[in-house]
N, C-alpha and C positions, 0 to 999 in steps of 0.2 A: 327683547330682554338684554340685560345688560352685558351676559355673558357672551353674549353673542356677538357685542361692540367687539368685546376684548379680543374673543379667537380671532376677530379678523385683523388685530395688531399684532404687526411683525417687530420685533426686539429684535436691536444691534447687537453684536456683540460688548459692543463701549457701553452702551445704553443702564440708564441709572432707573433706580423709583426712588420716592421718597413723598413723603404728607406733607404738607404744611398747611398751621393752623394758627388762627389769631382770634384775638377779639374783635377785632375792628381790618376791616379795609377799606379801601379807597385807590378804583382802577378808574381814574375819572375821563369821564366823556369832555371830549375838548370843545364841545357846544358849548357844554353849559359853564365853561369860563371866562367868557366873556363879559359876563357883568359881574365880576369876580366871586360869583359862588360856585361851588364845587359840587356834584353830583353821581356818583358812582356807577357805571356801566354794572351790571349784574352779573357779571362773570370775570375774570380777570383776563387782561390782552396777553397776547402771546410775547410781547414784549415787557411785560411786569413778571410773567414767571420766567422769563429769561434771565431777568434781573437778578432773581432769587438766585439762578442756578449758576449765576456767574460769583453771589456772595457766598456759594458753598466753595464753588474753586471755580479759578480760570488761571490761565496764561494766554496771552496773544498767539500763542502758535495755533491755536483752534480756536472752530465756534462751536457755541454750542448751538442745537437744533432741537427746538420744544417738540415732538411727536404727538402729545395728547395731555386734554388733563379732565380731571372725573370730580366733578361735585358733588360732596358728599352730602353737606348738609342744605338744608331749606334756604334758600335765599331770602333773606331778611336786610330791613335796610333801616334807619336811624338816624334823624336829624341831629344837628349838635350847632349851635350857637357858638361861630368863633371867633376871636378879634384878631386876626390877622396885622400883619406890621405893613403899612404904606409905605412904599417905597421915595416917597415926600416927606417921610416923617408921619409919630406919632400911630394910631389903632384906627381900625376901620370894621366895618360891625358884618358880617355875612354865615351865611346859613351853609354848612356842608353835609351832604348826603350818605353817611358812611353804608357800607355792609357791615352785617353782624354775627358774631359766629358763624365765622369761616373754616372751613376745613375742605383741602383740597389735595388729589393723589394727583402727581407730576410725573411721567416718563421723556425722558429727554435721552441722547446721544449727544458725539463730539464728534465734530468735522476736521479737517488739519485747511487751515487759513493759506489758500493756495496763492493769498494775495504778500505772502510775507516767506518769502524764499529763504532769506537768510536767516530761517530758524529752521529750517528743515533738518538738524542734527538733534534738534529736541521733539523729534517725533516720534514719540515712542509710546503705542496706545496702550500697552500693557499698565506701564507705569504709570501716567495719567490717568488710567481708568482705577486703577489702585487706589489712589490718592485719593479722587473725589469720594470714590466710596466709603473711606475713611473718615473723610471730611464730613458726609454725610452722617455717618454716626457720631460724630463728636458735635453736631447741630450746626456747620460750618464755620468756614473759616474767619467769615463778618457778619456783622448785624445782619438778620433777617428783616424785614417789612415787606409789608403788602400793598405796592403800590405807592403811598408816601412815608415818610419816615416819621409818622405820629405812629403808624401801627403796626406796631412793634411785634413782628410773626417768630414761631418754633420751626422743625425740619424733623425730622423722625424717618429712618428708613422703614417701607411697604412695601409690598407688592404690589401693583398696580391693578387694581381691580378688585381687591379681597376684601373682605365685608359688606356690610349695606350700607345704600344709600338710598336718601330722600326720593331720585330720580329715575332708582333703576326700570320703572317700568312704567314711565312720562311717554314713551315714543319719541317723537321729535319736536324740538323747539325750535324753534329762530329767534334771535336776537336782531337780526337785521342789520344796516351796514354799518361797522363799525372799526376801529381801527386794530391794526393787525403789528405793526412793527416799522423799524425800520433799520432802514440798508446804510450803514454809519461807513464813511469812505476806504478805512481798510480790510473789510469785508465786503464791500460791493461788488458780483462780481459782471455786472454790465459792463460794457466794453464802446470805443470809442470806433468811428467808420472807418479809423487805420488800425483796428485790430489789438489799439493799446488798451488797457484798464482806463474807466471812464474814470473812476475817484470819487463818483456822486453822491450826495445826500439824499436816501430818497424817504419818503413816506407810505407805507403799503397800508391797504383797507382790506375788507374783504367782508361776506354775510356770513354772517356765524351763524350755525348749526348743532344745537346739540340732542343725542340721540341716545335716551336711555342715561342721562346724567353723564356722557363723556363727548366731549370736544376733540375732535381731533383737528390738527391746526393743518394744514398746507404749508412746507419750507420757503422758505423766503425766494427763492427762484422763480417759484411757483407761476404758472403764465395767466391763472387765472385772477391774483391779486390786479388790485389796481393802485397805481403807483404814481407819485408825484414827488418830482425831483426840485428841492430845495435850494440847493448849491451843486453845482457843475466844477468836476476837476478839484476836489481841493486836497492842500497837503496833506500828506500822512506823515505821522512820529513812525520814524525809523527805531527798531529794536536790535543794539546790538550786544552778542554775548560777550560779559566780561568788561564791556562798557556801562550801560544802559539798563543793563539784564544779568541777572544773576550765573554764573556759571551753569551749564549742564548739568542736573543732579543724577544721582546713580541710580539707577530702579529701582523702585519701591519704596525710596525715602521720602519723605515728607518734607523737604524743602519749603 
């Protein structure tokens, strides 16, 4: 049963809900891009609702960390004829895969970005968790989409878990392996054989599971992802306040 999913999810105290819904998505599987048609994985990666939750609010002092997300509605999917720009010039003719009538409940938290010291004076979970929530009721702070920016998503705050769904009483599904996220260099927090911050690019997989219409994802840490590092060592943009970065704001303001 689905409620059964939920008792067993533990909420942060940071920790948000919220819905988000659209006509159209598009979380595409990077298989099927290679002969430049686009395809839609039937769920969305943990790295597309991150997406989401970084165009409700972010700042670089934290990350944020996807917890679960609960599919509401039936999973339906929708071809669409589309002429794409060549990067040669000129239209080129390919077939994209969308989903349809998406609606989906998101529970996330905020971590403080251990890799970014000199912002540790703008850490203040109270005020941050304010905000977003704010944020979250006024449908956030930038465009929403789903996956690509053709489709064009809502935000709405929920409860995570309340109402029905298509799913609640599937059992378990697997979607099998597929891509999970990834570890962008100033949040990686792998480390070098001397102990320093490795910097890496990495790319995390993993088999996805869903149970009763909810996902719950594994943190990015996680030992059981599997991972592939891209770029080794690379620079990070420094964030400094009053340079680079906005002053301090005062708790609870909306900066």
């Amino acid at each position: 049963m689905k409620d059964d999913v939920v008792s067993k999810i533990v909420k942060k105290r940071n920790s948000i809900e919220f819905e988000a819904y659209a006509k159209y998505a598009l979380f595409s599987d990077p298989v099927t891009r290679v002969g430049g048609e686009k395809f839609s994985y039937q769920v969305p990666t943990y790295q597309a609702i991150k997406g989401i939750v970084e165009s409700i609010y972010w700042k670089p002092t934290f990350i944020w960390v996807i917890d679960a997300v609960r599919i509401v509605n039936k999973i339906q999917t929708e071809g669409k004829g589309i002429r794409p720009i060549k990067m040669s010039g000129g239209n080129d003719l390919a077939y994209y895969t969308y989903l349809k009538d998406v609606r989906y409940q998101v529970l996330a938290h905020f971590e403080w970005n251990e890799n970014r010291p000199e912002l540790q004076s703008d850490r203040n979970e109270n005020k941050h968790h304010n905000i977003a929530r704010r944020s979250i009721e006024k449908g956030g702070r930038r465009d929403i989409f789903l996956g690509t920016r053709e489709c064009q998503g809502y935000i709405r705050p929920c409860e995570f878990g309340s109402g029905e769904g298509f799913y609640d009483d599937y059992n378990e599904l697997s979607f099998g392996f597929m891509f999970h996220g990834i570890d962008y260099p100033d949040e990686n927090k792998s480390r070098n054989a001397d102990g320093t911050l490795a910097r890496n690019f990495d790319i995390r997989f993993w088999n996805c599971v869903m149970q009763d219409g909810i996902i719950l994802f594994p943190p990015p840490d996680d030992s059981s992802l599997k991972r592939r590092t891209v770029f080794e060592n690379q620079q990070v943009k420094r964030f400094v306040i009053g340079e680079n970065m906005a002053p301090v704001d005062q708790e609870g303001s909306d900066e």
